[in-house]
C-alpha positions as CSV (number, residue, x, y, z in Angstrom):
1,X,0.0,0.0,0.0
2,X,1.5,3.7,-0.8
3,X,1.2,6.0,1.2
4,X,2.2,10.0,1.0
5,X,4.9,11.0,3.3
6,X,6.5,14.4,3.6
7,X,10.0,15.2,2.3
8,X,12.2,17.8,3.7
9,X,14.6,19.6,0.9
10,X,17.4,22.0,1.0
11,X,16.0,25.8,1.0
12,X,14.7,26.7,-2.5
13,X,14.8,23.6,-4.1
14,X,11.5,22.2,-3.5
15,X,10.5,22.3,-7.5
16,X,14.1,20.9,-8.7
17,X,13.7,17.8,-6.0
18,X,9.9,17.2,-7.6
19,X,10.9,17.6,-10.9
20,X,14.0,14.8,-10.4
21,X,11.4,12.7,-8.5
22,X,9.0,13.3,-11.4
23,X,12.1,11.7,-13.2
24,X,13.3,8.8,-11.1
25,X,8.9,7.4,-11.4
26,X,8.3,8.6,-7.8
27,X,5.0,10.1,-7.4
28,X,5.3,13.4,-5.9
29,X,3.0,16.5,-5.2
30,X,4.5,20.0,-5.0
31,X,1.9,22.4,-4.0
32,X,2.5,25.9,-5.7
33,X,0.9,28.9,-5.8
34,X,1.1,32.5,-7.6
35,X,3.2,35.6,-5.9
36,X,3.7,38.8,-7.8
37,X,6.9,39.8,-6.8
38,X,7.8,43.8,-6.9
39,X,11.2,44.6,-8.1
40,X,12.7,48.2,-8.7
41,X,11.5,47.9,-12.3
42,X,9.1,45.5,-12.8
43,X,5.9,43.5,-11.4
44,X,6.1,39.6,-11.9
45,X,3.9,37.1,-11.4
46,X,5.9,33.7,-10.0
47,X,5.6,30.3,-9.0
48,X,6.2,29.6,-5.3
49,X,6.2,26.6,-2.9
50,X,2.9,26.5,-1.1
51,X,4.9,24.7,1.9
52,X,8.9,25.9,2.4
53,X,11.0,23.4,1.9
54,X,8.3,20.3,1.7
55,X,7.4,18.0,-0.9
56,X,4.8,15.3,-0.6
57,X,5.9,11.8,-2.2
58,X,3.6,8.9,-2.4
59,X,5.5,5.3,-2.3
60,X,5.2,1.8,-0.1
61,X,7.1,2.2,3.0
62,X,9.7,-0.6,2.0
63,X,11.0,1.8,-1.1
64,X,11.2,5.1,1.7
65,X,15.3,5.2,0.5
66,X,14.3,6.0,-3.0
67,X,14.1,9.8,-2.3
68,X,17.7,10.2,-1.4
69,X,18.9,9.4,-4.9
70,X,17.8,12.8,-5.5
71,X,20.3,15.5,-4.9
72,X,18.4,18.5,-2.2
73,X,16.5,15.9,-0.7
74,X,17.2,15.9,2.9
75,X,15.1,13.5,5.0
76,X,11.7,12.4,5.8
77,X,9.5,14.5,8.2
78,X,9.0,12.6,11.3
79,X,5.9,12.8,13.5
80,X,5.7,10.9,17.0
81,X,9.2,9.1,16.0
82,X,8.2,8.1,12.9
83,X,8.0,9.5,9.2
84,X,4.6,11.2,9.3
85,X,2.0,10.2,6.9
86,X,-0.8,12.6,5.3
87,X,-4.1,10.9,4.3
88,X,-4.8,10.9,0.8
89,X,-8.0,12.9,1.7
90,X,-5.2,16.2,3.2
91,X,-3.6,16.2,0.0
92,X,-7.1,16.0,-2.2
93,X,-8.2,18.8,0.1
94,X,-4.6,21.0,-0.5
95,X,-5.2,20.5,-4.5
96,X,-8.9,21.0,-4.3
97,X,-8.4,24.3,-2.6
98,X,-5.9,26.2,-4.6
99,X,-7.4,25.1,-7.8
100,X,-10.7,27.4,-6.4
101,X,-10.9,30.4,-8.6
102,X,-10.3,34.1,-7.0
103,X,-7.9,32.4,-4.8
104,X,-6.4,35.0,-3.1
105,X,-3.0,35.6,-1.4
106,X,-2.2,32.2,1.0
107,X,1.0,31.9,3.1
108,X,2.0,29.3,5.6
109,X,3.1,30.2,9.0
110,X,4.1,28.0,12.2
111,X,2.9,29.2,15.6
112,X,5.0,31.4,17.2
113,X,5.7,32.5,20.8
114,X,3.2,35.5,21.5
115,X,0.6,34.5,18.8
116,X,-3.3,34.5,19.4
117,X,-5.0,31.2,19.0
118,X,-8.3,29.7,19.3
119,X,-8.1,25.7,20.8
120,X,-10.9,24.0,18.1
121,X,-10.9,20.5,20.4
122,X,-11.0,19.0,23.6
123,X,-12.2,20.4,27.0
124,X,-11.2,24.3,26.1
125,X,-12.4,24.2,22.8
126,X,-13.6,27.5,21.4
127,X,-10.7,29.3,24.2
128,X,-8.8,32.0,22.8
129,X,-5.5,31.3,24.3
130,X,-1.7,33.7,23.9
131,X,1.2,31.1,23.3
132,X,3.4,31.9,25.7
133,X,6.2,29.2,25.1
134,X,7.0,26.0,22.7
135,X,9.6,23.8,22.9
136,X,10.3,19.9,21.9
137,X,7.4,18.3,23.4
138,X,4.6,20.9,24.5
139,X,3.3,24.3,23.7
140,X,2.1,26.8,27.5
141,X,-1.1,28.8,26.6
142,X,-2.4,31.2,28.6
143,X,-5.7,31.4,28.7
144,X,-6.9,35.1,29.3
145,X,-10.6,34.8,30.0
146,X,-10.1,31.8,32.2
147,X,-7.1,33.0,34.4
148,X,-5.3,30.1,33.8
149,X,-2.0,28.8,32.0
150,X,-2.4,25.6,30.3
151,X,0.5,23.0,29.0
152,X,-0.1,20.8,26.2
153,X,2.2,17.7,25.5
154,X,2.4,17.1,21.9
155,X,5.2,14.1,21.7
């Protein structure tokens, strides 16, 4: 059974490793989307990883070692000690999307110390919460209207 794991590349090289996948017969999903870029002179409209640095490949777990035939592929994404797998329904639902017309500027960002958050699941859901530190294995909200700090273990 294949099933789509993430690839980390060297910076910038995220359409160069998918194009020498393409090549080698592994299947592999780049997400891009359309920046204009301003320079002194000129307005252009460019190509740009959706994703820095990612690129989805889809191949049974035994042939994993493929991927480092490529040159700018650096390792596999891991998640909970292992190389993280996204559901073929995550990927339909990343194509799906930014083939929707009037799409309109999209940029991915990870959470950072001081950002504002609202918890979706478990017993705080619908919280707005301040993260006020991250580090290997837990995020610390504070939650404001609670007067409380809470510590979520994510490994």
């Amino acid at each position: 059974m294949k099933n789509w794991y993430v690839v980390y590349t060297k910076p910038k090289w995220e359409k160069k490793v998918a194009e020498k996948l393409t090549e080698a017969g592994i299947e592999c999903y780049c997400p891009l989307i359309t920046q204009i870029k301003q320079w002194s002179d000129r307005k252009k409209a460019i190509e740009v990883p959706l994703f820095n640095s990612y690129v989805f490949v889809q191949l049974e777990d035994g042939n994993r070692n493929a991927v480092f035939q490529v040159s700018g592929v650096v390792r596999y994404l891991f998640w909970l000690g292992k190389p993280a797998i996204v559901k073929d329904g995550e990927i339909e639902i990343i194509k799906t999307s930014l083939s929707a017309p009037n799409l309109s500027d999209i940029s991915v960002t990870s959470i950072q110390v001081g950002d504002r958050i609202k918890l979706e699941t478990g017993a705080f859901s619908n919280q707005d919460a301040i993260v006020q530190e991250i580090s290997n294995t837990y995020y610390t909200l504070v939650l404001e209207s609670l007067g409380c700090v809470l510590k979520i273990k994510y490994k």
